[in-house]
N, C-alpha and C positions, 0 to 999 in steps of 0.2 A: 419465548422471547418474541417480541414484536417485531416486525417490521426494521420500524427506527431506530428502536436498540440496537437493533443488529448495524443498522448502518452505522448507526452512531460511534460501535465497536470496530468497524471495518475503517471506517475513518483515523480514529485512535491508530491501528496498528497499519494504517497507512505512514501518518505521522512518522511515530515511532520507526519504520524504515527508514524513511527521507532521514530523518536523523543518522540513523547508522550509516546512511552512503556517506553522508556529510563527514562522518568521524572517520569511515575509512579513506575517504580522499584524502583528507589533510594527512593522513600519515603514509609518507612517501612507501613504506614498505608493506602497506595492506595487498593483495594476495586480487590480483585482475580478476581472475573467475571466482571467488567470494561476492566482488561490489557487482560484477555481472549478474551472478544469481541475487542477491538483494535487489537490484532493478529486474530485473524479469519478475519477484512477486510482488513490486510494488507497483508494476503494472498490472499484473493479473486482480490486484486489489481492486487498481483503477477500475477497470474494467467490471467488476463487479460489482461495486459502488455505481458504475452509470447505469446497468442494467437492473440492479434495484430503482434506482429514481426514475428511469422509464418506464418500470412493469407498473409502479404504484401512482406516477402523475398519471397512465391509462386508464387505471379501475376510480 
């Protein structure tokens, strides 16, 4: 897998988080440390999504 595949996949299941926080906010009885952990890896995503696009706009 390339590179941008990859990112391109990391982006996807970036998405696809953001959606989940989104459905568990609206519903008043979603579970605090569920939407916590779903934002902690949609950060970790982030995160590795910029550090791809830095290592490769370098080379």
């Amino acid at each position: 897998m390339s590179i941008q595949e990859h990112l391109v996949e990391l982006k996807a299941r970036h998405r696809e988080l953001e959606e989940e926080i989104a459905d568990a906010l609206a519903h008043p009885s979603s579970d605090d440390i569920k939407i916590a952990e779903l934002k902690r890896r949609k950060l970790q995503l982030k995160d590795e999504i910029a550090r791809m696009q830095s290592s490769t706009s370098i080379h």
